[in-house]
C-alpha positions in Angstrom: 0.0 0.0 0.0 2.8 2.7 0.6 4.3 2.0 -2.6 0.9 2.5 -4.6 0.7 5.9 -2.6 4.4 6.7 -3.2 4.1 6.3 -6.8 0.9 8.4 -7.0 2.6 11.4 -5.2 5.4 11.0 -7.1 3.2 11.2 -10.2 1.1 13.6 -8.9 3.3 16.5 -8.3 4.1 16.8 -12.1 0.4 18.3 -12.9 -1.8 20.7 -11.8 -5.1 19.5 -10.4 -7.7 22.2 -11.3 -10.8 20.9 -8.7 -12.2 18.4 -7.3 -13.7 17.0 -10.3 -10.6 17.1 -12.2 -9.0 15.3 -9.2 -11.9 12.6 -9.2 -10.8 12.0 -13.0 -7.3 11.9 -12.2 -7.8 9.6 -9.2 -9.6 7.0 -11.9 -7.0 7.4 -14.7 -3.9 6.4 -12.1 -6.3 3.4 -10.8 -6.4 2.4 -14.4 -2.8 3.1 -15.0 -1.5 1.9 -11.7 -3.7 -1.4 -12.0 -4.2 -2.4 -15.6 -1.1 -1.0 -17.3 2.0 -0.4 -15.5 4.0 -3.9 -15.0 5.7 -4.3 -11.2 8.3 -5.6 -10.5 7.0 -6.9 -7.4 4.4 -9.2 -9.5 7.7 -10.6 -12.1 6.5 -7.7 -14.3 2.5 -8.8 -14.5 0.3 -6.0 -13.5 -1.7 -6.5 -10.6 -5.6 -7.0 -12.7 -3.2 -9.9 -14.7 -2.4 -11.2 -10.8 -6.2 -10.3 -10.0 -7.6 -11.9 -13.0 -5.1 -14.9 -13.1 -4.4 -13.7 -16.4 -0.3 -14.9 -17.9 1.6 -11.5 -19.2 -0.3 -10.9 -22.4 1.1 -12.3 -26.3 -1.4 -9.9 -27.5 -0.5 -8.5 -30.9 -3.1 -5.5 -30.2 -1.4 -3.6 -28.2 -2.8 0.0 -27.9 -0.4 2.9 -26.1 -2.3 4.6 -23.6 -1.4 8.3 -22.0 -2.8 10.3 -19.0 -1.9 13.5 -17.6 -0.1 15.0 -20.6 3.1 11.8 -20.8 3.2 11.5 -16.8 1.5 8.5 -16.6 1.6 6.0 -19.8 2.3 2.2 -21.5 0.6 -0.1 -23.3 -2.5 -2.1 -23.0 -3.2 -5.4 -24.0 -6.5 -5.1 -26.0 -8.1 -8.6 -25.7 
């Protein structure tokens, strides 16, 4: 749990957070992003919905790059 807050300060610092609705969205994008999309090393580079899901690391040829918050947070999905 530290870590997952560590990395979103660290992440979060690097934009500017208009309101509370803007920080709703951004709270959801880094869930995604933090979840879904960035590997750990933790997990032998799986992300922790492939953990989750008992999913292997995906052979997907449809890959799809996905970006939030201008570059800060991005990587590529696995489109199944």
């Amino acid at each position: 749990m530290e870590r997952l807050f560590g990395t979103f300060k660290q992440q979060i610092r690097k934009i500017i957070v208009e309101d509370g609705m803007a920080l709703s969205q951004r709270l959801a994008e880094f869930q995604f992003w933090y979840n879904a999309i960035r590997p750990h090393q933790n997990l032998k580079g799986q992300t922790p919905d492939e953990i989750w899901h008992g999913k292997a690391i995906p052979r997907s040829k449809n890959w799809t790059y996905v970006e939030f918050w201008n570059g800060v947070l991005q990587g590529f999905y696995a489109r199944e």
